[in-house]
C-alpha positions in Angstrom: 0.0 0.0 0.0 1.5 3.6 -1.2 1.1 6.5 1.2 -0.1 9.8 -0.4 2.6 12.4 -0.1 2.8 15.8 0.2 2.8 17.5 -3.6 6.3 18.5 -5.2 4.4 21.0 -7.5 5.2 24.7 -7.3 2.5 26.3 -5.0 0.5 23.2 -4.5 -1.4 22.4 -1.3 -2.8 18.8 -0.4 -1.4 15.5 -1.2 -1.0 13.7 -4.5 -3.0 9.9 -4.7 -1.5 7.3 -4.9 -0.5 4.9 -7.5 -2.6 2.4 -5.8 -5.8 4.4 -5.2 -5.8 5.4 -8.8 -5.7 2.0 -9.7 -8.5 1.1 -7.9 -10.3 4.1 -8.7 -9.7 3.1 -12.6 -11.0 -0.5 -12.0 -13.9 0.7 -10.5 -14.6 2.8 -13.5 -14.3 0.6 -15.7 -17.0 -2.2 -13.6 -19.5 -0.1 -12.7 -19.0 3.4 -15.1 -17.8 7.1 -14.5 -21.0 8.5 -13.1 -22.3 5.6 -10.4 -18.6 5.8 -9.5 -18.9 9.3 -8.7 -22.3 8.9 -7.1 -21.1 6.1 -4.8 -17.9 8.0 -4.2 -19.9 11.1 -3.3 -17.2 13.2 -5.1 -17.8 15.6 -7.6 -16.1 15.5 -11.2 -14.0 17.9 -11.0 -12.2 16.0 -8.1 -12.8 13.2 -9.7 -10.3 14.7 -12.8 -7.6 15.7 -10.4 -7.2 12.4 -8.0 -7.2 10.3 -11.6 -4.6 12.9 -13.0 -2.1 12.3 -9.8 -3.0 16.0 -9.0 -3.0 17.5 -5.4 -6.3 17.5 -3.6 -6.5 17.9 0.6 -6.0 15.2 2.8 -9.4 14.7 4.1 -10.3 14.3 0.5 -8.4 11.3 0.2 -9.8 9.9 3.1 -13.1 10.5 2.2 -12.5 8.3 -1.1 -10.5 5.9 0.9 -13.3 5.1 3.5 -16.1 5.2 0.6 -14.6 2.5 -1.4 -13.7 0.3 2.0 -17.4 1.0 2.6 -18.7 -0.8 -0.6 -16.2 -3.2 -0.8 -17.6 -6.3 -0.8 -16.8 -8.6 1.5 -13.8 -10.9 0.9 -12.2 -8.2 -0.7 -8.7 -5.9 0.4 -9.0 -2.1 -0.8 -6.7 0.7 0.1 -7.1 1.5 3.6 -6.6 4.9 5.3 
């Protein structure tokens, strides 16, 4: 499991995704489609766009996609945890 880490960009705040979230955030995508992702993710597009480009966003953020996809995880399964 990867760790977000703080942004290297020039003036960036927040903490860039992880490989691993991404990947899960792509699978997901790809199952289930872009906008019942988003719905069950309760995230809008637009922050949707930056965590799948590798782009900042804010901590809490992160852990609100983290503990959403832990939440509909079914059972049996291992997601990225917090």
């Amino acid at each position: 499991m990867q760790q977000a880490q703080k942004s290297k960009l020039p003036r960036a705040t927040g903490v860039t995704p992880p490989d691993d979230l991404r990947d899960e955030l792509r699978a997901l995508v790809s199952t289930i489609g872009e906008q019942p992702t988003l719905d069950r993710l309760s995230i809008s597009r637009p922050t949707f766009g930056r965590v799948m480009a590798g782009l900042p966003v804010r901590v809490g953020t992160l852990a609100h996609i983290r503990e959403q996809l832990q939440a509909h995880a079914p059972k049996g399964t291992h997601h990225v945890r917090a």
